[in-house]
N, C-alpha and C positions, 0 to 999 in steps of 0.2 A: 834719515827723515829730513825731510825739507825743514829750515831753508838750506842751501848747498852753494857759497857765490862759487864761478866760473873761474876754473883756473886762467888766465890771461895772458897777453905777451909783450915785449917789448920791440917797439922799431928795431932796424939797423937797414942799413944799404947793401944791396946783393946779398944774392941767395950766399947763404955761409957754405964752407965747407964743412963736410961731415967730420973731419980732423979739429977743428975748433971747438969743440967741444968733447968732452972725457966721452967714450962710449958711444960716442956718434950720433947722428942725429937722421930722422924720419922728416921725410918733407909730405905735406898735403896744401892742397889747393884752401885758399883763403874765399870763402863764402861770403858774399853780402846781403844779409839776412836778419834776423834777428833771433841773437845766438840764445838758446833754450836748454834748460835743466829739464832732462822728462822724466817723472817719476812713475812708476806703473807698479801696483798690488792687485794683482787679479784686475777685476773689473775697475778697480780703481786708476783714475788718471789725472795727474796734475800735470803740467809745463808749466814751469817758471821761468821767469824773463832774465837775464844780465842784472839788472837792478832787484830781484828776486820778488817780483811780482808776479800775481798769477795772468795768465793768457790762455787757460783752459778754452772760457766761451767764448774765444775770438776765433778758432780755428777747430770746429767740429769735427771735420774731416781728419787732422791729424791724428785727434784723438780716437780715430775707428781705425787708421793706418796703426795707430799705436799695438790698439787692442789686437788687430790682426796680424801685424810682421813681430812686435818684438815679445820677447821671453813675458811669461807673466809675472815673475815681479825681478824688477831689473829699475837702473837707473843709469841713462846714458846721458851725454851731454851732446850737445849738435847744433842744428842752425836751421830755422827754417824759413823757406824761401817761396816767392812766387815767380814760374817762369810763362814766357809770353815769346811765343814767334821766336824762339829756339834761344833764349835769354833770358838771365833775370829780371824782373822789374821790381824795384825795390819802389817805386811809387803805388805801382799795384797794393804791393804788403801790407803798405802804411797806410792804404784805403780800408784792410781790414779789420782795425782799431776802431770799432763803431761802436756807441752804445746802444743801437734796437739790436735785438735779437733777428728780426726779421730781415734787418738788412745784412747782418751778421750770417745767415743761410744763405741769404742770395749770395752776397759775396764768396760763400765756399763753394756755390756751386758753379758759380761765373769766373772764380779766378780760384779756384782749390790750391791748396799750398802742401809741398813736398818737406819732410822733413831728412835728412841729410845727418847722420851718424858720424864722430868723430873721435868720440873717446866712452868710454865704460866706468862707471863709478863702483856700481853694487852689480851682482846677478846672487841670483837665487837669495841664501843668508849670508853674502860674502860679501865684505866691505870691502872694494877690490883697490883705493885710493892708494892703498903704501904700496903696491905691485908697480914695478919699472913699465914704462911705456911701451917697450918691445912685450910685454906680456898682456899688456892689456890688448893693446893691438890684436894680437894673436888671438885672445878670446873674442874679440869683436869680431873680426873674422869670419871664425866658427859659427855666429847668428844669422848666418846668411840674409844679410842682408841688402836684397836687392831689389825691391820694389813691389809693388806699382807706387807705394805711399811712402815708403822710408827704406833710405838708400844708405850702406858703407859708403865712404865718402873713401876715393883713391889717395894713393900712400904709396912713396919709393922713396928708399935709401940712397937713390942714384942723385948727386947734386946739378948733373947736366940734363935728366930728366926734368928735376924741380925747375931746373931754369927756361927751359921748354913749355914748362906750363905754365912761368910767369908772363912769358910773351905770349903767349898761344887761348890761355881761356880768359882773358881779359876780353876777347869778343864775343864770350857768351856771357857775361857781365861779372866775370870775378874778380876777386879785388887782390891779387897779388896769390904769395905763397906764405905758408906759416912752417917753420922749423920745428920739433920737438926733438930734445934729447933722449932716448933712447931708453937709458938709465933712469930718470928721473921718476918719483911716484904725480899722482895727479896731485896739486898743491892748490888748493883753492884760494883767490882773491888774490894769488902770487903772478908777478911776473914771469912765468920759467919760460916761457915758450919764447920764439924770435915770429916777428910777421916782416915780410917783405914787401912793401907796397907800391904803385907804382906815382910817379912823382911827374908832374908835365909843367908848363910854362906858360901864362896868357898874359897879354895885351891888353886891359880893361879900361872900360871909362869909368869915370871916380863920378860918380852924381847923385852925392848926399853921403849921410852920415846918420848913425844912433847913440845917441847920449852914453855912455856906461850906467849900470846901474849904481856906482857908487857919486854917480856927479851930482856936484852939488851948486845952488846959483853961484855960490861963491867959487869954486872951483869944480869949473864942467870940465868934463873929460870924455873922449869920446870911446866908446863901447867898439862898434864895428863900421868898418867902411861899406858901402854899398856900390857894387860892381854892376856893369852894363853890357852888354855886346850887340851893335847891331847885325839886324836881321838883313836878310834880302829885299824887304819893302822899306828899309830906312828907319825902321822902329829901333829907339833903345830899349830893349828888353833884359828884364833884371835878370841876373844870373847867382846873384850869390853874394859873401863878405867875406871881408876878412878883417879878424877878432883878437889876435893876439898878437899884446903890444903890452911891455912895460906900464907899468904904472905913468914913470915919467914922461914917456913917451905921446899916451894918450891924452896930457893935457899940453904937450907942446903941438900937437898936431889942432887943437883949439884954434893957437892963434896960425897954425899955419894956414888952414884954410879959411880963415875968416874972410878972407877976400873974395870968396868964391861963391859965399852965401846968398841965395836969391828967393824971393818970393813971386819969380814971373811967371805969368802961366802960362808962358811959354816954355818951362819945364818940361823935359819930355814924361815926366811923371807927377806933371801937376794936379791928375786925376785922382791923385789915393785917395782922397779920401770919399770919392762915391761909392756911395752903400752897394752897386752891383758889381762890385771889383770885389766883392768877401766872394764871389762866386766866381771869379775867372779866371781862377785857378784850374776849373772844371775843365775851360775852353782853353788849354795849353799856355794862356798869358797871366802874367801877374803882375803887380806893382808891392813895392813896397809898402808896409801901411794899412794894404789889404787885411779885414779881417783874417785872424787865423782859425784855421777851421779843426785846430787842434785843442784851444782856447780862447776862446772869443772873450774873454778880458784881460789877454796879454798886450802890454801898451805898444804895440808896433810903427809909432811915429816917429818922423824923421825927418832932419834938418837939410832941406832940398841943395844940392850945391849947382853953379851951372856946369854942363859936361866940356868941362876946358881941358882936364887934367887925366894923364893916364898911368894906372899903376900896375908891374907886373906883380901877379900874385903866381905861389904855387898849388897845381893842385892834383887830385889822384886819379879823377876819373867823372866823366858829364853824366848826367842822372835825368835823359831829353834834352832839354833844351836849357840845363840847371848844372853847375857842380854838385857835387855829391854831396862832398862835406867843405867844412868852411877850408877857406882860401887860405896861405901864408906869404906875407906880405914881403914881396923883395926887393922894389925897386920902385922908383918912380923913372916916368919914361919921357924925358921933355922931350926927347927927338920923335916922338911919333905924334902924327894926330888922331884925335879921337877918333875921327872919321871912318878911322882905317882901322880899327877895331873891330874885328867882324868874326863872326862862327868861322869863316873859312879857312881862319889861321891853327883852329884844334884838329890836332892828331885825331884821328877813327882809329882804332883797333881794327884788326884783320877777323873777319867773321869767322864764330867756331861756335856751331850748334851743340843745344847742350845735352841733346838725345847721345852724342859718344861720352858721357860724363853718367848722365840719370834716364839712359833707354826706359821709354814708356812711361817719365814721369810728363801729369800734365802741362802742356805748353812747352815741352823740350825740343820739339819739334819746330821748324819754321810754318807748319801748317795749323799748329798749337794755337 
């Protein structure tokens, strides 16, 4: 019975070998999605979220893919995803967290989302959690499950296969590989698992900064850097931050960039705070400061710096015209100028449609 949190994994660099761990280890493809507990009793259906909230009425369609492909009363764990033009779009996704109902229908019928099977909790009256990994596999299996709505998610023991698919479905937008031990039962809220991510490099312009939320007048400390890249028309266009820093650290970076503080507006982002920036997001541009359209009373103001200064950050993977997730901060880069900070210095993945991954699910296709 719900709630169930998601067994989870730990970093490491390169795909392991299957010798490193007792009993060996099962590699699958890492999904960027938003990873779901699916509970189904007969006609009954819940999906619950990572954070163990419900997402039933966000995604109607999975729950008819539910009722149709899997067992009637079962409990699997998975990811589910939206794909577009033979890739995921993980911005699509997060467009279908609406609260009308109505826009909640359009949305499954304009961007329907697949759900993506990777492990077995319960089937039938079977708590199937203390069963080793190579056995639940095996019964996952056996549920044939292949689509059109919810898909077994691929799995090999071979660790030069895994490393194949760490290079290879990164261009149909996955996010690495994940390991599992073999032996091991489903462990929930535990780290057992290993994820393999991939890790890149950028050139950024440093223009502005967010308070932390524990700063105070008397000792402000700053929260996250806010990253730039121009574009091919000369725009700095926001890409992203990076947020994790020592304690000590974020209030000695206070006085570091103190110098750099400006209120010109001549800013290339002197604009946030116009009310029709909450919206252009819509139109592929953003600024920092922008209402958020996920909460529109979350404080998103920011202390403008001028674009002098360039920092590399690390990151895993661009989400359009956006890092995916936040930045890790490695360097500052006096020998470069900001200038010279531009899109055309990011790695592209090698395109790999995700119809050879989820034949026939929607948008797997480049025609999708």
């Amino acid at each position: 019975m719900p709630p169930v949190p998601p067994m989870l994994a730990r970093s490491v660099r390169g795909v392991p070998a299957p010798s490193s761990v007792a009993g060996g280890l099962s590699y699958e493809p890492k999904w960027d999605g938003f990873r779901t507990i699916v509970f189904r009793d007969g006609d009954e259906v819940l999906l619950a979220s990572r954070n163990l909230r419900p997402m039933t009425r966000y995604f109607p369609e999975v729950v008819a893919s539910v009722l149709r492909e899997l067992p009637a009363r079962c409990v699997v764990d998975g990811e589910i995803v939206v794909a577009r033009g033979g890739r995921l779009d993980f911005e699509a996704l997060q467009q279908r967290i609406h609260p009308a109902d109505s826009r909640v229908r359009l949305l499954a019928a304009e961007t329907p989302a697949t759900l993506v099977v990777f492990d077995l909790l319960a089937l039938d009256d079977l708590d199937v959690r203390a069963v080793p990994q190579a056995e639940r596999r095996a019964a996952l299996e056996g549920l044939g499950l292949d689509g059109p709505g919810a898909f077994l998610t691929p799995a090999t023991r071979d660790a030069t296969v895994a490393t194949d698919w760490f290079e290879t479905f990164e261009g149909a937008g996955l996010d690495g590989v994940v390991a599992k031990p073999l032996a091991a039962p489903y462990a929930p809220g535990q780290r057992t698992m290993l994820k393999v991510k991939h890790e890149r490099t950028a050139d950024c312009v440093l223009a502005g900064y967010r308070l932390h939320k524990e700063s105070t007048p008397d000792r402000p400390l700053v929260g996250s850097l806010l990253l730039g890249l121009y574009d091919g028309a000369g725009q700095l266009q926001s890409v992203g931050v990076a947020a994790s820093f020592p304690t000590a650290r974020r209030a000695a970076l206070i006085g570091e960039l103190a110098g750099l503080v400006t209120d010109s507006p001549d800013h290339p982002w002197a604009d946030w705070r116009d009310p029709a920036l909450a919206e252009a997001g819509a139109a592929g541009e953003r600024r920092p400061g922008a209402v958020s359209r996920w909460n529109a009373g979350k404080d998103l103001s920011f202390v403008p710096l001028r674009p002098e200064r360039v920092v590399e950050v690390a990151y895993d993977h661009m989400e359009g015209t956006r890092f995916r997730h936040t930045t890790q901060f490695r360097r500052w880069r006096a020998d470069r100028d900001p200038a010279s900070c531009t899109y055309d210095q990011l790695e592209e993945p090698v395109g790999y449609h995700l119809a050879t991954i989820l034949p026939g699910a929607p948008g797997s296709t480049s025609a999708g």
